[in-house]
Phi, psi and omega in degrees: 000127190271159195215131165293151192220144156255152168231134151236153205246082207264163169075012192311079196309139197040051150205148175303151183274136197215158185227122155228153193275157182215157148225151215254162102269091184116190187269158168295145174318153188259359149222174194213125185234124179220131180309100192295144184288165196077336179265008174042020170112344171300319204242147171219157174239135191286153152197152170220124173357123170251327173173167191223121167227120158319326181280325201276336196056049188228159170207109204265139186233167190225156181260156188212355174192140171231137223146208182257152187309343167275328171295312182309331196278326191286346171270303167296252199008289174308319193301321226276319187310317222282341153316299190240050153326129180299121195304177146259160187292143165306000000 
């Protein structure tokens, strides 16, 4: 069932903290790559997930990196391994 979500998106360097509405299945990603306005797809800014409050449906992301979008993304990727290490097997 998709759910409208706000994700606000804080700490940007030079841009303003901004709110956008989204829609989920489920709780939101725990990290977000989104195309800084103005940049025509060259530059994105990276964020990871800070909290969620469920009743409010909001979810707060703090930014942590901006660049082209295969770096940015090959960098939450790591940040995400590094949270969410892979169980070992049983």
């Amino acid at each position: 069932m998709q759910t409208q979500w706000v994700y606000q998106l804080r700490d940007c360097p030079d841009a303003e903290d901004v709110e956008v509405l989204a829609e989920e299945e489920g709780r939101p990603r725990q990290i977000l790559a989104r195309e800084r306005p103005g940049a025509g797809g060259a530059l994105v800014d990276g964020y990871v997930l800070q909290r969620i409050d469920a009743q409010l449906r909001t979810a707060v992301y703090t930014w942590v990196q901006a660049g082209a979008p295969g770096q940015v993304t090959a960098y939450l990727l790591d940040l995400l391994a590094e949270v969410c290490p892979v169980e070992r097997a049983r």
